[in-house]
FIKOLZA-1660 file (N, C-alpha, C; in steps of 0.1 Angstrom, whole numbers, plus 5000, padded with zeros to 4 digits):
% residues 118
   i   px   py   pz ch aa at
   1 4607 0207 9250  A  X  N
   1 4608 0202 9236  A  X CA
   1 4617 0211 9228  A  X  C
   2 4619 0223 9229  A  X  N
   2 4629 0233 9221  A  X CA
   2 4642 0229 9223  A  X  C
   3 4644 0223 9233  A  X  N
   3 4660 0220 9237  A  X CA
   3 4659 0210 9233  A  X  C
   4 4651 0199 9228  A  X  N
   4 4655 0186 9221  A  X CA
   4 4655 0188 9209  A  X  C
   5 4651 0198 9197  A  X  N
   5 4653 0203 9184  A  X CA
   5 4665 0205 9186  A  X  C
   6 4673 0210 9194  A  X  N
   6 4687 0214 9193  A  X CA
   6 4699 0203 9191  A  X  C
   7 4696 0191 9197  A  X  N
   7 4702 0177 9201  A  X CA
   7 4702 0170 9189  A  X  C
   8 4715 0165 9181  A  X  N
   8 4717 0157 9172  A  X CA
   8 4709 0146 9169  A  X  C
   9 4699 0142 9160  A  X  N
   9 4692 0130 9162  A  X CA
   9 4697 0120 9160  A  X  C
  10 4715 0114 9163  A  X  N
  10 4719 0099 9166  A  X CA
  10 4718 0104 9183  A  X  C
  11 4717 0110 9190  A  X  N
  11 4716 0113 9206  A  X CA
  11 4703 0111 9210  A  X  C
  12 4697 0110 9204  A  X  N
  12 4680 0110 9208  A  X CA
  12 4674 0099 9202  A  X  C
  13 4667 0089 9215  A  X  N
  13 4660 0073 9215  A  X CA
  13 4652 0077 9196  A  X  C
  14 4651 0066 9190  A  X  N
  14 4642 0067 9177  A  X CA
  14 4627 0070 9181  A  X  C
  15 4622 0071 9189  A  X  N
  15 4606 0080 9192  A  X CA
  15 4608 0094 9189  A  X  C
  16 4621 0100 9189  A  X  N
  16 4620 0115 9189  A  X CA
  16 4624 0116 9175  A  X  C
  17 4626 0106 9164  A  X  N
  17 4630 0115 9155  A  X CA
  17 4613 0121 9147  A  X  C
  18 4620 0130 9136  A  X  N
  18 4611 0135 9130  A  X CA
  18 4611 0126 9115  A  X  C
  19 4603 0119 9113  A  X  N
  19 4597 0109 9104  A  X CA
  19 4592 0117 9088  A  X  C
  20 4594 0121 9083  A  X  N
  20 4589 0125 9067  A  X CA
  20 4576 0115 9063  A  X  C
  21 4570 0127 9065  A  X  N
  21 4551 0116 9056  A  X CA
  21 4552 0111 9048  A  X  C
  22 4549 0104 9043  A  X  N
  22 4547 0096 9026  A  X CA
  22 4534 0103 9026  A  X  C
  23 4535 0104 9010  A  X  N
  23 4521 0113 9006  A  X CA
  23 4509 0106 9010  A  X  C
  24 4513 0089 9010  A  X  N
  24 4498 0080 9011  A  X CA
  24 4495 0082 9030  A  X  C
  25 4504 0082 9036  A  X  N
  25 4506 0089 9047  A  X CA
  25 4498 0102 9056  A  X  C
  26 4497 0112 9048  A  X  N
  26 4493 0130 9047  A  X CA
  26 4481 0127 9056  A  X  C
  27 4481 0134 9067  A  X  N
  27 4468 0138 9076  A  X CA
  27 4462 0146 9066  A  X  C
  28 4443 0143 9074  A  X  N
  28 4442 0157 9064  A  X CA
  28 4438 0167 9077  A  X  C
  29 4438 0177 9070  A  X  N
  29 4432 0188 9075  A  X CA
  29 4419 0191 9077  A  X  C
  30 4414 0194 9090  A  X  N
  30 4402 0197 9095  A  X CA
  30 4392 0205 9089  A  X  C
  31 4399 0214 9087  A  X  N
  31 4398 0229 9079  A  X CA
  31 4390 0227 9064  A  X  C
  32 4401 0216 9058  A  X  N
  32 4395 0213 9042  A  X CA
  32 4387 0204 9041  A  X  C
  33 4384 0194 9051  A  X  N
  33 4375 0185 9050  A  X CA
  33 4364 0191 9057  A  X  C
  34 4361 0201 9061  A  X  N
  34 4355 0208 9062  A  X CA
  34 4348 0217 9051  A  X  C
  35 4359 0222 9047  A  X  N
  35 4354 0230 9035  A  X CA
  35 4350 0220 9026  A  X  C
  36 4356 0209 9020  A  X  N
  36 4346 0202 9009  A  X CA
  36 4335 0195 9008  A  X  C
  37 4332 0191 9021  A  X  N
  37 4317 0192 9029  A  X CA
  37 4308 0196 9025  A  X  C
  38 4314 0212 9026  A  X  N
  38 4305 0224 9024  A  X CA
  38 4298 0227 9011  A  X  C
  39 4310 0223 9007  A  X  N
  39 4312 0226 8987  A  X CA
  39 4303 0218 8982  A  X  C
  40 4295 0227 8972  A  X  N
  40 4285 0217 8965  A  X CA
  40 4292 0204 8953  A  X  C
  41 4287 0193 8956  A  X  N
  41 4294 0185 8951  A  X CA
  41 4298 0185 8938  A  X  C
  42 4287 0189 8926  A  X  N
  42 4292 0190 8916  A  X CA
  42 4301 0199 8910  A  X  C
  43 4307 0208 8917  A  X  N
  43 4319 0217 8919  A  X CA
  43 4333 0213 8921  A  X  C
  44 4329 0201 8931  A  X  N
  44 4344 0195 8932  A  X CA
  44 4346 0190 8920  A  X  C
  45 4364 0193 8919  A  X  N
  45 4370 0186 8910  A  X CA
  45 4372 0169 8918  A  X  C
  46 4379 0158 8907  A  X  N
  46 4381 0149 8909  A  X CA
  46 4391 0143 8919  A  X  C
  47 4402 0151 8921  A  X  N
  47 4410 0150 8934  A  X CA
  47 4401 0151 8944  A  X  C
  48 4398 0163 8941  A  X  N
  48 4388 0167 8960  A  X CA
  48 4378 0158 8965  A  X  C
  49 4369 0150 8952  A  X  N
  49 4363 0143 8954  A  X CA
  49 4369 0132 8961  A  X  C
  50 4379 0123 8952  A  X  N
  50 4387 0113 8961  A  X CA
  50 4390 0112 8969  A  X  C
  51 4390 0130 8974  A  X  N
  51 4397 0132 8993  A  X CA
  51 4387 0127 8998  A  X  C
  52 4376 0132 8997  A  X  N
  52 4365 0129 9003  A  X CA
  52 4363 0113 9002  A  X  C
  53 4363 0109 8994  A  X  N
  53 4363 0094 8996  A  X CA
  53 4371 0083 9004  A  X  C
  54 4385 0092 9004  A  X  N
  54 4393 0086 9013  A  X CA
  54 4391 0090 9026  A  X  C
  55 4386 0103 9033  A  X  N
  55 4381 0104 9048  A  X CA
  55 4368 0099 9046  A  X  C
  56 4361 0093 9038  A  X  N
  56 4348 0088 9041  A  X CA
  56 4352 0071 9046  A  X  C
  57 4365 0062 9041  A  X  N
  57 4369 0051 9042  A  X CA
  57 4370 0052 9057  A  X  C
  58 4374 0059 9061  A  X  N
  58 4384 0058 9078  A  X CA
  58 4371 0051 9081  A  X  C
  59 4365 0058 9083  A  X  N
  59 4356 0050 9092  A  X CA
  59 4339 0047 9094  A  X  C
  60 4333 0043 9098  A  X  N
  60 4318 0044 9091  A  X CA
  60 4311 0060 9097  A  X  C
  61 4313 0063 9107  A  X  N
  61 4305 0073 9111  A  X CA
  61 4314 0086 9110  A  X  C
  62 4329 0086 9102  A  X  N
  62 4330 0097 9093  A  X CA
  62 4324 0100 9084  A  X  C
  63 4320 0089 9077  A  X  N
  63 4308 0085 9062  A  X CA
  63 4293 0089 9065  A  X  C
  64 4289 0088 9079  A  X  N
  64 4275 0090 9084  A  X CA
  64 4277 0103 9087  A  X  C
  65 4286 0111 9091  A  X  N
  65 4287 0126 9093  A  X CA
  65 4285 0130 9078  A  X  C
  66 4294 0128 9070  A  X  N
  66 4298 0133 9058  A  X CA
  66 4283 0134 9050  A  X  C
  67 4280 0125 9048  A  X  N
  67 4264 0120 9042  A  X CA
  67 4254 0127 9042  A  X  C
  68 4250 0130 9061  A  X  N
  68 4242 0140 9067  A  X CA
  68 4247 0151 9070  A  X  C
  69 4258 0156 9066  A  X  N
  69 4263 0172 9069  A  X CA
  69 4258 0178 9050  A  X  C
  70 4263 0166 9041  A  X  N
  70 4262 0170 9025  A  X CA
  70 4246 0171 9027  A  X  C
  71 4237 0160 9031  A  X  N
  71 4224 0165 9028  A  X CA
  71 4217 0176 9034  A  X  C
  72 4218 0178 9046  A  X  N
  72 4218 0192 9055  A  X CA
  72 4224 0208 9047  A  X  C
  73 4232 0205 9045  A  X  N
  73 4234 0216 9035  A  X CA
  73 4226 0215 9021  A  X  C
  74 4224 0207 9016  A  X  N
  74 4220 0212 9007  A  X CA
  74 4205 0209 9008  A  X  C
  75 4200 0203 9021  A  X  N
  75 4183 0208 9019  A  X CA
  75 4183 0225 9023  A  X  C
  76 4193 0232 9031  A  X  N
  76 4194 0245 9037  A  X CA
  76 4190 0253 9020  A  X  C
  77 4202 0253 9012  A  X  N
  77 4203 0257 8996  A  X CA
  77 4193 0259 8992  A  X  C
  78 4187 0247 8987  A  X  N
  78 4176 0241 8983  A  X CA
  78 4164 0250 8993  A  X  C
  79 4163 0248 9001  A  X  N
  79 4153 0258 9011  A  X CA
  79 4140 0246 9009  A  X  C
  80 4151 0237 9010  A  X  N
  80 4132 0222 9012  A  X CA
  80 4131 0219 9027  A  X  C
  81 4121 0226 9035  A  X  N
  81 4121 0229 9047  A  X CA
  81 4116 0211 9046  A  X  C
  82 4103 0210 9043  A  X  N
  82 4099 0198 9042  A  X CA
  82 4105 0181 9050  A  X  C
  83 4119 0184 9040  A  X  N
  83 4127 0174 9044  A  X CA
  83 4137 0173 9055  A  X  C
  84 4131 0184 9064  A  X  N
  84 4140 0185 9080  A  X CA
  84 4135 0176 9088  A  X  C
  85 4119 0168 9089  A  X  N
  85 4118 0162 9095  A  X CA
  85 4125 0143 9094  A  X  C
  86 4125 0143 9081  A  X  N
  86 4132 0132 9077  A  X CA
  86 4146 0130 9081  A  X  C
  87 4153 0142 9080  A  X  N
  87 4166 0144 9079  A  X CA
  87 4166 0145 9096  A  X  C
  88 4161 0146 9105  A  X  N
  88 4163 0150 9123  A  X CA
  88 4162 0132 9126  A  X  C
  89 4152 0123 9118  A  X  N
  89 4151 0112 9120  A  X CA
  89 4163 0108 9118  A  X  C
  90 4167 0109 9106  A  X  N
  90 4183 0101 9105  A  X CA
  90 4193 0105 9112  A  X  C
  91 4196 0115 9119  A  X  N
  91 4206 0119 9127  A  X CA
  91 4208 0115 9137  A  X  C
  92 4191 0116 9144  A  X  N
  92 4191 0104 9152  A  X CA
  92 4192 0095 9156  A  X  C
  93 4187 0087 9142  A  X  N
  93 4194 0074 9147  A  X CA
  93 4207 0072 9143  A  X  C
  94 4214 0080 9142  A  X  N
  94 4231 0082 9136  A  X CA
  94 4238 0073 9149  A  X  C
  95 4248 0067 9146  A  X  N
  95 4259 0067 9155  A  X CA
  95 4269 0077 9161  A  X  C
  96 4263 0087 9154  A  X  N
  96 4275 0102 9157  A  X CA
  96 4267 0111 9164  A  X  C
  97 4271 0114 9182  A  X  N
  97 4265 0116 9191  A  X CA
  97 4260 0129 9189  A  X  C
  98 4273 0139 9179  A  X  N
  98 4269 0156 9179  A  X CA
  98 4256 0154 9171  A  X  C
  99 4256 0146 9163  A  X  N
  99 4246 0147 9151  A  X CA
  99 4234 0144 9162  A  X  C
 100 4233 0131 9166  A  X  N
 100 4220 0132 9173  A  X CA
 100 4216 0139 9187  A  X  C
 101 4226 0147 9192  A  X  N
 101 4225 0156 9198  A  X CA
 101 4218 0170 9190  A  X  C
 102 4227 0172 9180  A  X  N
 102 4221 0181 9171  A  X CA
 102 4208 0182 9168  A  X  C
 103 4204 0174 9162  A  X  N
 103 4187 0165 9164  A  X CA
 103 4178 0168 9170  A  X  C
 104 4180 0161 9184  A  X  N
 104 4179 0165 9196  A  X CA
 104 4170 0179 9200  A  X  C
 105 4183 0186 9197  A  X  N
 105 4179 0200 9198  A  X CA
 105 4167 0205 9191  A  X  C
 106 4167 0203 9178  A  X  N
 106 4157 0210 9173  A  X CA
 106 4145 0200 9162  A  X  C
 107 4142 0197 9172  A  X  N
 107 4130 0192 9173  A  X CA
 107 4118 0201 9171  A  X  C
 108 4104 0197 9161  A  X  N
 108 4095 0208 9161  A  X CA
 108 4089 0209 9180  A  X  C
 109 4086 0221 9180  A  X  N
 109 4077 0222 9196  A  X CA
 109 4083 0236 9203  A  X  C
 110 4081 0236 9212  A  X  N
 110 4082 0252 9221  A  X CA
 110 4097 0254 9219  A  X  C
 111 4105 0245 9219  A  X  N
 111 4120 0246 9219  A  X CA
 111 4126 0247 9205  A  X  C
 112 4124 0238 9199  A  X  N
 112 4132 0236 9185  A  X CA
 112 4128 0242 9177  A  X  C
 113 4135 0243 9165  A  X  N
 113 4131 0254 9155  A  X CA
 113 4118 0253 9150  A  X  C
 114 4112 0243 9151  A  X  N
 114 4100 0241 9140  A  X CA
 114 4088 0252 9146  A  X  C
 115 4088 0252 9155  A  X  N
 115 4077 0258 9170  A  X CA
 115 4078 0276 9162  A  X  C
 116 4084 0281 9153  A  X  N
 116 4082 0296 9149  A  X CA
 116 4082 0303 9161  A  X  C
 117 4089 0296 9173  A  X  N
 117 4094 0304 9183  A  X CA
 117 4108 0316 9178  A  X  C
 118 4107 0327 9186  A  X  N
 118 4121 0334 9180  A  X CA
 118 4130 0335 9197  A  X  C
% end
């Protein structure tokens, strides 16, 4: 691939050129949608918000992550142990495998967190 950076792009089929994003275009980043996740909501400004809105459009179970990653953090915050068993139910029945794998895992009993096993 270094040696085709070097080659004139009228010499190279139109799959190799390099295309300029339109801003409506712009991937986002893993990293930030990540971090605004994290971010307590009413912190976000109104841009960041709409990012978030716009990776919540892609698709439904980016929106079902997003949802239950925001409530999971902030029952953690909050420290409302209470609401883990509600919150393991909805994961589960999530369409997003990590999440109900996640779930899964910690379930109250000898294994999952709830059991005050260490």
């Amino acid at each position: 691939m270094a040696l085709l950076r070097q080659v004139p792009d009228d010499l190279l089929p139109p799959a190799f050129f390099r295309q300029e994003k339109q801003a409506s275009e712009e991937a986002f980043s893993v990293r930030r949608i990540i971090w605004l996740v994290l971010s307590r909501p009413e912190k976000l400004t109104d841009e960041q918000s709409q990012e978030l809105a716009q990776v919540c459009a892609l698709s439904a179970p980016v929106a079902t992550a997003f949802t239950l990653s925001q409530d999971f953090v902030k029952m953690l915050r909050d420290k409302q142990v209470q609401g883990l068993p509600s919150w393991l139910q909805r994961a589960q029945a999530s369409t997003v495998r990590e999440l109900r794998q996640f779930a899964q895992g910690r379930k109250p009993g000898p294994r999952g967190c709830g059991s005050g096993a260490q």
